[in-house]
N, C-alpha and C positions, 0 to 999 in steps of 0.2 A: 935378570929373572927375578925370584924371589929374597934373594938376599941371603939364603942360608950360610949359617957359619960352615966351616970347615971341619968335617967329623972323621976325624981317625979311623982307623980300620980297630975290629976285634972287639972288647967288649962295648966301645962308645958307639960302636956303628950298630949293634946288635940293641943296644935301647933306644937309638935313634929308631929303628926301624922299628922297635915295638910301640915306641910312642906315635911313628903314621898309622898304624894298625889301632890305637886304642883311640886316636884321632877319628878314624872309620865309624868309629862304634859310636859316637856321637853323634854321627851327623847321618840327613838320610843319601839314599844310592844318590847321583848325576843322573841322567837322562841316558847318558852313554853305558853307566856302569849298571841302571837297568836294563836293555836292553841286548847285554851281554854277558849277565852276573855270574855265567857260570865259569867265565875264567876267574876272576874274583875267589869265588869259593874255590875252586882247584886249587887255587895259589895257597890261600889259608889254609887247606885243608894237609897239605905239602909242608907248614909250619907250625902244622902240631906235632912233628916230629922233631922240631928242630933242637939242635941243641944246646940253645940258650933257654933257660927256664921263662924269661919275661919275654920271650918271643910267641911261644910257646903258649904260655897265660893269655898274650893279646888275641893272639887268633882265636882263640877257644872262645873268648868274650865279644869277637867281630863277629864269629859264628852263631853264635847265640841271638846276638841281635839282629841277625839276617833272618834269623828263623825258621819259618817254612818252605823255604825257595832254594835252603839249605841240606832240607832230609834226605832227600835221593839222592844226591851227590855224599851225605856221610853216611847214609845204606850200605852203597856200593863200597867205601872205605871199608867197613866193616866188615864187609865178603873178601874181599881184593887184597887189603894191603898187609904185605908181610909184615909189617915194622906195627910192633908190640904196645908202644908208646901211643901211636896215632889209631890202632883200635882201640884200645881202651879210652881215649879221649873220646872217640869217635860213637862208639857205644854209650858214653854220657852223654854226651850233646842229644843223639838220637833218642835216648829215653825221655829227655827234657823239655827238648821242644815239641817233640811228639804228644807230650801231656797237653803241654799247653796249648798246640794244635788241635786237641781231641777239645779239651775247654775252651777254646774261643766256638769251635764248632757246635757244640750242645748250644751255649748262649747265644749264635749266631743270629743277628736282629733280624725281621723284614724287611723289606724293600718297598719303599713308596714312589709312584710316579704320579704327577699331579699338574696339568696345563695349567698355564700362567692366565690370569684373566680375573675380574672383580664376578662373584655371583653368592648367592647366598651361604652362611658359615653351615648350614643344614646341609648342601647338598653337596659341600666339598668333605664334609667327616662323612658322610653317607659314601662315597668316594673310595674315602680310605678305607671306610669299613668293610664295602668289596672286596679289596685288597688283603687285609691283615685277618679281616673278622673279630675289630675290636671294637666294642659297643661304648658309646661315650654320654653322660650325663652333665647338662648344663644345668648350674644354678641359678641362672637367671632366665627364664625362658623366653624371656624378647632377645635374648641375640640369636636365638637358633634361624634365623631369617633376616639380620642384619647382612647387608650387601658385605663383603672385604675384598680384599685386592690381595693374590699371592704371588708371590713369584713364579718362574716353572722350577718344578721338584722332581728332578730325574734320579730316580733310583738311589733316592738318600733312605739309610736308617731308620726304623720307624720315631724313635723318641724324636730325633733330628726332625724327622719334618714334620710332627706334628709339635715341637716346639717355632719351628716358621710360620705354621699357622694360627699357635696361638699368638704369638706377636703382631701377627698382621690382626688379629680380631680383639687385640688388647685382655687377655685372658692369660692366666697360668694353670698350670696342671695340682692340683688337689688331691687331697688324701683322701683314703677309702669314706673314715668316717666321717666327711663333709660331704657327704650323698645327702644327706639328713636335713642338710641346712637349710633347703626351701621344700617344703611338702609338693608343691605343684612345680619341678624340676623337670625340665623338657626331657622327653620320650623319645630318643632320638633310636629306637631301636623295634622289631615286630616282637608281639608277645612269647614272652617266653616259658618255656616247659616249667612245669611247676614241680617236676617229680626230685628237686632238693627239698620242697617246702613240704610236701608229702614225707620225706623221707626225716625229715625233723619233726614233725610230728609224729612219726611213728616212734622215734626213739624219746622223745619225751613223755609219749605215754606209757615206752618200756620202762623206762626208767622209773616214773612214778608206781607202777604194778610190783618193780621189784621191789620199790621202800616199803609198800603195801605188805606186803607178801613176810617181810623182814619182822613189818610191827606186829601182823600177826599172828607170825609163827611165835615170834616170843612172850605175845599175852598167852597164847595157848600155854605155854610150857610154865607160867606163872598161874594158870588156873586149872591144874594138870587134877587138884582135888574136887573141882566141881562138875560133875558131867555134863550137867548142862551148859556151861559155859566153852568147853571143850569143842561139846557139838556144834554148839553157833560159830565158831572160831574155824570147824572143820569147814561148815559149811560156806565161810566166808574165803577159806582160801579155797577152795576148788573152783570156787566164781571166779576167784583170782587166778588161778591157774588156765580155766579155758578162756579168760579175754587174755592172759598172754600167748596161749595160741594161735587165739586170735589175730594177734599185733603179728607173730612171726608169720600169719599166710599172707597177710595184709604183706608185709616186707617180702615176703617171696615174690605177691605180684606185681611187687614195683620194680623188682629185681629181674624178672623176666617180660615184662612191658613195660619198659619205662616210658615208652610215648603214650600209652592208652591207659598209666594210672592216675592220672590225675583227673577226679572233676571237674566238671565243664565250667564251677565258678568263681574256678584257681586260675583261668585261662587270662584274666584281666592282663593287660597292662602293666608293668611294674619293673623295679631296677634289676639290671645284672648285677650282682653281686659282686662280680668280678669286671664288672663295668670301669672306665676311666671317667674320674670326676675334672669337669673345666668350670672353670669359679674367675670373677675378673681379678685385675694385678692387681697385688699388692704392693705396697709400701715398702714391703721387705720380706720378699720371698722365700721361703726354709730354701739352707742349702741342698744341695744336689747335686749329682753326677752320675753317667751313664757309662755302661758296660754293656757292648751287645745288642740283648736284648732287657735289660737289667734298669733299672733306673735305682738309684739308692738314695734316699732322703733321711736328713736328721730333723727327725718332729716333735714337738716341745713333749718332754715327758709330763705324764700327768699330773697335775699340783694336790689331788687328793688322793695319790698315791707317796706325794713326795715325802709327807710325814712318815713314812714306813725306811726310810733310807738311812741308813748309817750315816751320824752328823761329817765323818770325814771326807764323805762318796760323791762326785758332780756325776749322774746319772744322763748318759746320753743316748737317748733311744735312736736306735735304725731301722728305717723301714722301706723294706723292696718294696716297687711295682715292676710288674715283669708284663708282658703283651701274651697277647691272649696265646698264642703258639705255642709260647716254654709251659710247661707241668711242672711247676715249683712245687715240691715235698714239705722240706722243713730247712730251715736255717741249724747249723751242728754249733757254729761256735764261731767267734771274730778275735781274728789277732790283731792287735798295733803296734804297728812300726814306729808309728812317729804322732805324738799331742804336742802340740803347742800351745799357750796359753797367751791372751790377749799382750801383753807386757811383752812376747818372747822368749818365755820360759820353757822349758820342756818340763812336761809332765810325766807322771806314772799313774799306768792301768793296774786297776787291782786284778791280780790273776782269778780266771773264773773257777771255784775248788771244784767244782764240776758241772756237765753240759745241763743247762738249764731245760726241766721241762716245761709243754708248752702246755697250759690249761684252757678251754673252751669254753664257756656255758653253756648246756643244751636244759631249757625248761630247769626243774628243778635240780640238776645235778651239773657235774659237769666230764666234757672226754679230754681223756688227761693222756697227753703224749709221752713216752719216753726219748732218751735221744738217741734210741737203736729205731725209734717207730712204733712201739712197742704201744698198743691202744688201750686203754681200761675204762669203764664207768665209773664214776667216781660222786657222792652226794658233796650239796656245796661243803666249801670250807666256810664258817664263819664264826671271825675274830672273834675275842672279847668286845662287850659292848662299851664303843668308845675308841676303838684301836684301829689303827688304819688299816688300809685295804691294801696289801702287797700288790703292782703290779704282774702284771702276767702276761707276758708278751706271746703274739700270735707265731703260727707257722713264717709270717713275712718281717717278724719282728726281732730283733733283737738288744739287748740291753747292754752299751760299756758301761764300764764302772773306773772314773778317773779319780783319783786319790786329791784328795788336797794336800798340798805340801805348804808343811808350817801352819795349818790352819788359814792359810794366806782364799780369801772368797776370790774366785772367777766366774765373773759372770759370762764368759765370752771365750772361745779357740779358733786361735788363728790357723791353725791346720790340725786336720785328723786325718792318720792316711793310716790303711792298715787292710786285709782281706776278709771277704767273708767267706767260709767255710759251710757251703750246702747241697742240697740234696735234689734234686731235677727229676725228672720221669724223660724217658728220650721220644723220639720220635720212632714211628715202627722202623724197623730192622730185622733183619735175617738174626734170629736165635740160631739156631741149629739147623745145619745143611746136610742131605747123607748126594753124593753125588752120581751116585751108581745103585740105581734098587736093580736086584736081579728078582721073577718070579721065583718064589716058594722059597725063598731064603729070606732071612733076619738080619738085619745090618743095626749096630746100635753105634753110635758117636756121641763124641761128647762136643755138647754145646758151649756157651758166653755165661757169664755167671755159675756155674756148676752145673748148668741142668745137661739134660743127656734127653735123647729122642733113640726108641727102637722101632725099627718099621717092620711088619711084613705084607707081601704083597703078594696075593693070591688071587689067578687066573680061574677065571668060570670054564665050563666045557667048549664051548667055542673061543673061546681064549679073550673074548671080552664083551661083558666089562670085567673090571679087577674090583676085588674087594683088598681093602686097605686097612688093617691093625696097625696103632699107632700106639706107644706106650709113651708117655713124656713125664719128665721128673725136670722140675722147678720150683723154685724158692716163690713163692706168690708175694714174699714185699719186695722182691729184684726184680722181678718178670711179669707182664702182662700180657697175656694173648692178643692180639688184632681183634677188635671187635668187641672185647668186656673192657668197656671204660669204668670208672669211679665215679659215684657222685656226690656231689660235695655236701656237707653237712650242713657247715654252715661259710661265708662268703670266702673265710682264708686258711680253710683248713679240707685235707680229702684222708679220707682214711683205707687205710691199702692192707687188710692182710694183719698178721701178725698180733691179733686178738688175743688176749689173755682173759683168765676170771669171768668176768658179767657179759665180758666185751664178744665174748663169741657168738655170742646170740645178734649182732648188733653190725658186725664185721661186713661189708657192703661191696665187697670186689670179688670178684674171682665166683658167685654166687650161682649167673645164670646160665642158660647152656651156653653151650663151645660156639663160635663162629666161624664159619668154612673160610672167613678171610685168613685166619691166623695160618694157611696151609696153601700152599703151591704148588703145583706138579706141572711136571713139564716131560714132555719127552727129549731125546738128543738133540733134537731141530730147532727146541724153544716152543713147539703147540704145547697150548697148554689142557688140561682136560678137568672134567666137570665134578666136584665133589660132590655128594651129598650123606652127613653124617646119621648114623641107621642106628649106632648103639654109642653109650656111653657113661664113662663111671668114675666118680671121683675119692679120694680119700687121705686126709693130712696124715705123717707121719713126723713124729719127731726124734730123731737123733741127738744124742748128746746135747741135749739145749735146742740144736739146728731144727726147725720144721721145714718140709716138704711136700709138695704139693704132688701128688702121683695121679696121673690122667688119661685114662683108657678110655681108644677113642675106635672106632671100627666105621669106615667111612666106606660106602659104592662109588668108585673110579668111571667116568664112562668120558667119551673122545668128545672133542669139542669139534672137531674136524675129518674129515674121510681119510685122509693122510698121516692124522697120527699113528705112530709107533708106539713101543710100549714106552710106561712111565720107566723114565730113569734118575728122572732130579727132584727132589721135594726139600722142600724149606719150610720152617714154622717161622714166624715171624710174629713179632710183640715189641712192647716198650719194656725200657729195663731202666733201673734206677742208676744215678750217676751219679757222683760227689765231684762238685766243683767247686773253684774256686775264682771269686768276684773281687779283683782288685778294688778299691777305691781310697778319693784325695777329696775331704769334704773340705771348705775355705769359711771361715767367719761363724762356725757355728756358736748361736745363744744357746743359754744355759739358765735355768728356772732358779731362783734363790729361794735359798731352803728354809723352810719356814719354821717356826718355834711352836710348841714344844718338838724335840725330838723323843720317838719312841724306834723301839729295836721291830726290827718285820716278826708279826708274829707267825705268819706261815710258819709249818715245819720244815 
């Protein structure tokens, strides 16, 4: 057979057996021990009881690594087993891999299928783009109609196989701000809505009204002894006060027509924003690695930002691209586990003293994120003259900061592995379910994120149709109703809610009516019946710090079918924020040599 030595009984036999068991955990299932895993897990699940401590330890760590094809089976542990030992083990496991089953599920990639055969690079991304709805920008616009050859692509990953295809069309995937590179960049995409471009000119003209607004209130109050200069001052801001009116109806009706507000000479042609840039191979491609639906790349930090760095600091920028599906928020913060430096050295991250904000530019000023989300107007910063320009990383950005040790220069790391820590918007889901509406009664439950839904539902004299009162309480930066999307500012930033100061006026979600999608009704059989919303009223409340979005809504019920019964199920349904977490192992990443003079960041 195998040759095994001779193992004792009692404690040699009790680590022999943890070390098959930690052996497991290395390696993946057999074909057999797929196929059958649930005695597998019985078995460990039976040895987290046991009473050897490193028996014990192994199972818990084979269990771990089994993962998801392990939770119902330590569910049931949880309910089921007497022995104190093996719930409580059991209970960890289940919270543990359940997280990370909920995060592999939020980042969950696309799926691409793609017949094998040579035809134009144009009409195989046109393809995918069916599939994903992800719009892609070539730099070179003679390959969009180069013949390639692919393999067939059954149901890989979206990064994955559109890394197949660029290899077959001798291309690599490109950073956002290499859209720019060639002005005449193939259009691989139909025109698109222009009400972002609308909506940034709206807020740069707010912004500039309010600088306005600022210079002149304060010469007033410095020519408070001349009347006549008083009066011209008065009469300058009240112009200024009705074009900010102005801007805010302007902003309401892009906010309740977002397809019908843009002019017809915005309609051209032009990039997504959030478009995927393909550029040919290079020589030496920034590293990368993928997660999901995640892509994560280290890209040369900026060299006219470099002089702003602490002379001890190798500044390593990271930058998501995520596929059009995921609703990436904001980047909170990145730990590392592990630097290594070209030589083999381990290095040290400087701790970050706190979460970096993200800064924007819009027109003269800029929107300056918190890392609660926390939105504000903000006029530029600018340095003393002569003093470098602090970097400011985007919503998909974030900055390490590796320490030099001993002064010793690295130009180069051999590994960087460590997690990013962010923020995702989900895809719709049931917020708040009441299962049982009874006529003339109020049923209130509480929802996911804190919010709470109260119904009541009231019967007309022939008993239908129903009118529907709906009360709903939710946090508007956690929760989105079905139907009020965000829109983007500018290409890697959305702003959600949670407006502070200037910023209220400017705040862009949660703004326009309610959509009869974000609500379901159903009677006991599953017919569903017809809403249509007849009143409704909104107003923030804040709590101790906490704001709240309170939404009274009064909807006509009427059958969608002859056979409907009365309504008994209703659901609200929206996107809700998530904090996840994106493992990544970046390999070979270069590092920008730091230039002389150094000066200290003058940002505050």
């Amino acid at each position: 057979m195998f040759g095994f030595p001779l193992i004792r009984k009692g404690r040699n036999m009790a680590r022999f057996t943890a070390a098959c068991v930690a052996l497991f955990v290395g390696v993946s299932l057999t074909p057999a021990e797929e196929s059958a895993p649930s005695q597998r897990i019985d078995l460990l699940i039976a040895e987290l009881g046991s009473p050897d401590f490193h028996t014990r330890q192994a199972a818990a760590q084979a269990l771990d690594h089994i993962g998801r094809p392990a939770l119902s089976a330590l569910r049931e542990a949880v309910r089921t087993t007497a022995d104190a030992e093996v719930r409580q083990r059991a209970e960890t496991l289940v919270a543990k891999i359940g997280l990370r089953a909920e995060n592999e599920d939020a980042i969950a990639p696309s799926r691409v299928t793609l017949a094998a055969g040579a035809r134009k690079l144009r009409e195989i991304l046109s393809e995918c783009t069916k599939q994903t709805h992800a719009q892609f920008h070539l730099t070179d616009p003679a390959q969009a109609d180069q013949i390639i050859k692919i393999p067939e692509i059954t149901d890989q990953p979206f990064w994955s196989a559109l890394g197949t295809i660029c290899q077959a069309a001798h291309l690599e995937i490109g950073l956002a701000a290499d859209r720019n590179a060639s002005p005449q960049s193939a259009r691989l995409r139909n025109p698109v809505d222009a009400v972002a471009a609308d909506l940034q000119r709206n807020t740069e003209q707010r912004i500039a009204l309010i600088r306005q607004l600022h210079e002149h209130t304060i010469a007033r109050q410095k020519a408070a002894a001349n009347p006549q200069a008083v009066r011209a001052r008065d009469e300058a801001i009240a112009k200024i006060k009705e074009a900010m009116a102005q801007n805010i109806r302007q902003l309401t009706a892009l906010r309740r027509n977002p397809t019908q507000s843009a002019p017809a000479q915005h309609q051209t042609p032009t990039h997504d924003p959030n478009g995927i840039v393909l550029q040919p191979q290079s020589a030496a491609p920034l590293p990368s690695c993928v997660q999901g639906g995640i892509r994560i790349v280290a890209r040369p930090f900026p060299a006219t930002s470099q002089p702003a760095v602490a002379a001890d600091i190798l500044p390593v920028l990271l930058e998501l691209q995520t596929e059009p599906q995921l609703d990436w928020q904001r980047i909170q913060r990145v730990t590392v586990a592990k630097v290594t430096g070209s030589d083999g050295q381990e290095l040290t991250v400087k701790p970050a003293d706190a979460p970096q904000v993200q800064v924007h530019r819009v027109g003269d000023g800029n929107i300056v994120i918190d890392a609660n989300g926390g939105v504000n107007l903000m006029p530029n910063h600018r340095p003393p003259n002569g003093a470098p320009q602090a970097f400011r990383p985007t919503a998909m950005q974030q900055i390490v900061e590796i320490r030099k040790d001993n002064g010793k220069d690295v130009t180069r790391l051999s590994r960087l592995e460590g997690t990013i820590h962010g923020t995702i918007r989900t895809k719709p889901e049931a917020i708040a379910t009441i299962e049982t509406l009874t006529p003339g009664k109020t049923v209130q439950v509480q929802g996911r994120n804190d919010s709470e839904m109260t119904a009541t539902l009231t019967p007309s004299a022939d008993g239908k149709p129903f009118t529907l009162h709906l009360l709903l309480h939710y946090d508007p930066m956690l929760i989105t109703p079905v139907g009020e999307a965000s829109h983007p500012i500018n290409p890697n930033i959305r702003l959600r809610g949670g407006a502070i100061g200037v910023a209220q006026a400017v705040t862009v979600t949660n703004g326009g009516p309610m959509n009869t999608r974000a609500f379901d009704l159903a009677d006991a059989n599953g017919n569903s019946y017809a809403l249509n919303i007849t009143q409704i009223s909104n107003r923030m409340i804040v709590t101790n710090g906490k704001q709240s979005f309170v939404r009274s809504v009064q909807l006509i019920v009427t059958p969608t079918k002859a056979e409907c019964g009365p309504p008994t199920q209703l659901t609200f349904r929206g996107t809700m924020q998530r904090d996840v977490e994106i493992p990544f192992t970046l390999r070979n990443v270069p590092l920008l040599p730091h230039p002389a003079p150094l000066v200290k960041d003058p940002s505050p």
